[in-house]
C-alpha positions, 0 to 999 in steps of 0.5 A: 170746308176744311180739307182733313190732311191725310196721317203720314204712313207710319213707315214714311214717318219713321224712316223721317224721323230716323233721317233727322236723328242720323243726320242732326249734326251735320244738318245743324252744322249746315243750317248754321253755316248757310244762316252766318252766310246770309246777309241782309240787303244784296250780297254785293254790298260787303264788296270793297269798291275795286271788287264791285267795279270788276262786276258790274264792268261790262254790265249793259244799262239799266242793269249796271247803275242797278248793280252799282246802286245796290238795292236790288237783288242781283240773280245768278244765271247758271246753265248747261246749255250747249246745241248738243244735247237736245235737251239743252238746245233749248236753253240757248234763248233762255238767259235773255227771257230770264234777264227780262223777267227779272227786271221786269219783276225788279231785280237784276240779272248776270250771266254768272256760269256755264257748267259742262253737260255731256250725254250718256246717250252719245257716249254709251260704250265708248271712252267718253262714258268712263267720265260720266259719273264724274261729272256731276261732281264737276258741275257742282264745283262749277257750280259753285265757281260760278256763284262764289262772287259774292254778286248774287242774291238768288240763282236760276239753275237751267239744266235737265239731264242725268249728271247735269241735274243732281251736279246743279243742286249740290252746287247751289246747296253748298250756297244753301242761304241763296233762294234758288229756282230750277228752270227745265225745258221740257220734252220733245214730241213723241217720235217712234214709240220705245217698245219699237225702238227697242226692238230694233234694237234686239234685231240689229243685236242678231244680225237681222237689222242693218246700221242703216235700219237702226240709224233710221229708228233711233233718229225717228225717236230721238229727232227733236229739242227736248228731253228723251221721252222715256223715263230714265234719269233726265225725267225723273230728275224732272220729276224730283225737281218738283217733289222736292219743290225746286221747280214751278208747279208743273213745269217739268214735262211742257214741251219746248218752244210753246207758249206756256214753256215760255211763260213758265220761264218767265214766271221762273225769273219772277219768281226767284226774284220774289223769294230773293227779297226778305219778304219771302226769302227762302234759300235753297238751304232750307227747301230742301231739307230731311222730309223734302228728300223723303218726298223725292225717295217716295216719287222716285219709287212710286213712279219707277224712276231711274237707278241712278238716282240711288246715287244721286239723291244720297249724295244731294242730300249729303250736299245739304247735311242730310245723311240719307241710306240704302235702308232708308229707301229699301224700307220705303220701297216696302211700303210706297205703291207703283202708279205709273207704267212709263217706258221702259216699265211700260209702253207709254212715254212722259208726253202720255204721262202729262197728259194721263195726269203728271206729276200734279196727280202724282203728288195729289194721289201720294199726299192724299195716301199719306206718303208724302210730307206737305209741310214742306217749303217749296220755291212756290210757297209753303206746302207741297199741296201747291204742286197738285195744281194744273198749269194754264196760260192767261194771256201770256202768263201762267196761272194755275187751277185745280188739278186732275183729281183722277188719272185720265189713262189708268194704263199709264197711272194710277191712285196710290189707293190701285197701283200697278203693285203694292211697292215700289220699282226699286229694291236695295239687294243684299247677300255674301256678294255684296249691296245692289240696287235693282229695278223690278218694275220693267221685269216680267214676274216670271224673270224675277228669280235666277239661280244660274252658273256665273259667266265672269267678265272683266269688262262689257266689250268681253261679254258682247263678244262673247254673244257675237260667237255665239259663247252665250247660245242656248244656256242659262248663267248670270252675267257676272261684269266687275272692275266696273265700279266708280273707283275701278273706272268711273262706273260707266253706264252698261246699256249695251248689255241691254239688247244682247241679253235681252235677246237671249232672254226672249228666246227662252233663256234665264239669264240675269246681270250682277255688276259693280257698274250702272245702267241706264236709267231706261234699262230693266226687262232683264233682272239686273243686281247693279251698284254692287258695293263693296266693288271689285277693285276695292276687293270686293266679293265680286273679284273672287267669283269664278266662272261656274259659280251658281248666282241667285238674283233674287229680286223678289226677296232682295237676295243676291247669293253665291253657293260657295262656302263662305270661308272658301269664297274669302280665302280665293285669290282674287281673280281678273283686274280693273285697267291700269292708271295707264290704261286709263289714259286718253279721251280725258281719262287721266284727268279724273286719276284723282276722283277714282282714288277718291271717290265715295261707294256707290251706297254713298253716293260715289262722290269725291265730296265729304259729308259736312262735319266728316273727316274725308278719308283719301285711299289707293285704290286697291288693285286686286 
């Protein structure tokens, strides 16, 4: 019996279709230099015998007379493995299972790069988190050096985390003729559940937990190889990696060191090999085109992901000549159900999202409410239905059978058809302060909605001092917190924010954050309107707001407000300051002197790269 395809929303086909008229010149621009690039044959037979011979030169048999026959397809294996991140500790073994399963599948394989990858986790409100952001557009680049031999046919990109991912995939776009696979790791078990954990957090905040007890907590939740498992930015990466179909089919939440990882990995090098041949050449290129990335913006909403990927996806989708908004997915949000409740928007982690259904019902449940494009190419095959399908082992293998079609945990996800509410956990904020994003999904309908005199800070160390003297007791304000955007100082993540103002927030008062910074991708009971462009240190509203100024952080209708006159507000002098290039200095930070100088918006991205076919304006930084 043929299956009836369901009719794209209206909106999700209009917002489509407006992406592909906005970005028709820089995507055929793209298209056409991704197809001058591409070649028949391996790669490596346009080098000159010298440039050859430095390739193949340590290269162990039978990989070498391969190389050097030049009939096989030769695959670049790129990782940001390092023992650090658990994450990424897992990635160590890989390369050797990916050599294997590419031979075997009749290939070849080299070893072409490592990309940095540092964790958002161990640096929060430390020095180190000034370079954060930043690092993506180094892992592109590194990327980029790591493929830019003319060796190679197809890429295996190994990485999981916040930065990590999106660096990848704007790396191997600006390679967009090479087929490309991203092999995940998966997370680990489920330690000490987050709503726990979290409140230790809060207790410790009041003095009422020791460093011992929080030390003890945080260990009993992050104490394995793995991803986190709450759903911040490195699982929802997981899951916009198999939207956007640069995954295997349900590969993104199996666990490390099980049988069916291992033959995911396996299946991961078969798998590029297959599309590296002119048979079912698909480049990286053309997967990921206007409607995979509307795909990617309905998952992320549908299932409450990480703000910070309101940067991320604008900028990969720049990388492959796409020219993606704020508006594009504030009309989506509109429209695009919630159907999971994953911590922090619930108490559940992505382990009890797996099992509830995952990303295979995620995507059946969206495809079959018409708010996801399935004429899409994907790693996998042609269609995005492909990826509803439920990931088994046969023997060593991986094979696939149907999928879930209902949610085996309600509490934890829903069919599009009775989500948890009608739109989606993101929202773009909009008013005489500027743009923001918010994450609505983790805040309680009764904190959705402040208006409260501005308590103003230049920096987030002022504001938890203030909290420790007991500045903040007993009174409502919005927590104003600029100089915190990417030119200002590399936008760090403000997660320290997080337990402090939660804690004034559980004992009656209303307070909500406005910011030029991020949060973390696990932030959200507090209402917070963050990435808010213009910045501060580019002269931004944000700079001339004073303490006393009444702020409303309307999440509800989008609204970020100030009730000073407009005129009144241009004509103050700008108040506070963002560090000095001077101040910056240590720990790195002077290195990235230049990316601040030119780094893109946050609505743009917050890249220092430039759109295809786009002149790149370079700037000072405004010191206001």
């Amino acid at each position: 019996m043929t299956q009836i395809k369901p009719a794209i929303n209206p909106v999700i086909a209009d917002v489509t279709s407006r992406i592909q008229q906005r970005s028709a010149a820089s995507r055929a621009a793209y298209l056409e230099r991704n197809r001058a690039a591409a070649v028949r044959g391996p790669a490596r037979g346009r080098l000159a015998c010298t440039n050859l011979a430095h390739g193949f030169a340590a290269a162990d048999e039978p990989v070498k007379t391969g190389l050097r026959s030049g009939r096989k397809p030769n695959i670049a294996l790129v990782s940001a493995y390092n023992d650090m991140l658990s994450a990424h500790q897992p990635f160590r073994d890989y390369p050797e299972v990916l050599n294997r399963a590419v031979l075997k599948a009749g290939g070849l394989s080299q070893f072409a790069g490592g990309v940095p990858a540092m964790c958002d986790g161990v640096t929060q409100g430390r020095d180190g988190m000034e370079l954060s952001l930043f690092s993506r557009d180094v892992i592109a680049m590194s990327t980029a050096i790591a493929l830019s031999h003319d060796m190679f046919d197809g890429a295996l990109l190994m990485g999981v985390c916040d930065k990590i991912v999106p660096g990848l995939v704007i790396g191997a776009l600006s390679f967009g003729h090479l087929p490309a696979v991203f092999v995940p790791a998966g997370p680990m078990a489920s330690g000490l559940p987050n709503g726990e954990k979290a409140k230790v957090r809060q207790r410790y905040a009041e003095g009422l937990a020791t460093r011992e007890e929080l030390l003890e907590s945080e260990a009993a939740s992050y104490h394995s190889a793995g991803t986190c498992t709450f759903y911040g930015t490195a699982n929802s990466n997981q899951m916009l990696m198999e939207v956007l179909g640069l995954h295997l089919p349900g590969a993104s939440f199996v666990p490390p060191g099980t049988a069916l990882r291992t033959a995911f990995t396996e299946a991961a090098g078969a798998r590029v090999t297959a599309i590296s041949r002119e048979e079912e050449y698909t480049p990286i290129g053309e997967v990921v085109d206007e409607k995979a990335i509307v795909n990617a913006c309905v998952a992320l909403l549908a299932t409450g992901g990480s703000t910070n990927h309101t940067m991320h996806l604008v900028a990969m989708a720049a990388a492959a000549g796409i020219s993606l908004t704020w508006d594009d997915l504030s009309d989506l949000s509109a429209v695009v159900p919630s159907i999971a409740r994953v911590y922090p928007n619930g108490s559940a982690d992505v382990n009890h999202f797996h099992a509830a259904g995952g990303t295979a019902y995620t995507i059946a449940t969206l495809l079959d409410a018409g708010l996801l494009h399935e004429d899409v190419r994907t790693v996998a095959g042609p269609g995005l239905r492909r990826y509803t399908a439920e990931a088994r082992l046969d023997g060593d293998a991986v094979t696939w059978v149907e999928g879930p079609t209902e949610s085996a945990d309600t509490a934890v996800l829903r069919s599009a058809a009775d989500p948890f509410t009608a739109d989606g956990g993101l929202r773009v904020m909009g008013g005489p302060l500027g743009r923001a994003v918010t994450k609505v999904s983790a805040v309680g309908l009764e904190h959705r909605v402040i208006s409260a005199p501005a308590k103003v800070y230049d920096d987030q160390s002022e504001l938890l001092a203030a909290f420790g003297a007991g500045e903040l007791d007993g009174q409502d304000f919005v927590a104003v917190v600029r100089y915190q955007g990417p030119a200002g100082n590399g936008m760090p993540e403000l997660h320290k924010l997080t337990p402090a103002l939660g804690v004034l927030q559980d004992r009656g008062q209303k307070v909500a954050l406005v910011t030029d910074g991020r949060m973390s991708g696990a932030s959200g009971k507090v209402p917070a309107a963050i990435h808010v462009t213009p910045e501060a240190a580019l002269g931004g509203p944000l700079a001339r707001v004073r303490d006393g100024d009444l702020i409303t952080v309307d999440t509800d209708r989008g609204l970020l407000d100030i009730g000073v006159d407009e005129a009144e507000l241009a004509a103050r002098a700008a108040g506070g300051r963002p560090r000095t290039e001077a101040e910056q200095a240590g720990t790195g930070r002077e290195l990235f002197a230049a990316f601040r100088a030119t780094v893109g918006t946050a609505d743009t991205g917050a890249s220092v790269f430039r759109v295809i076919g786009e002149a790149q304006e370079v700037r000072d930084v405004v010191h206001v």
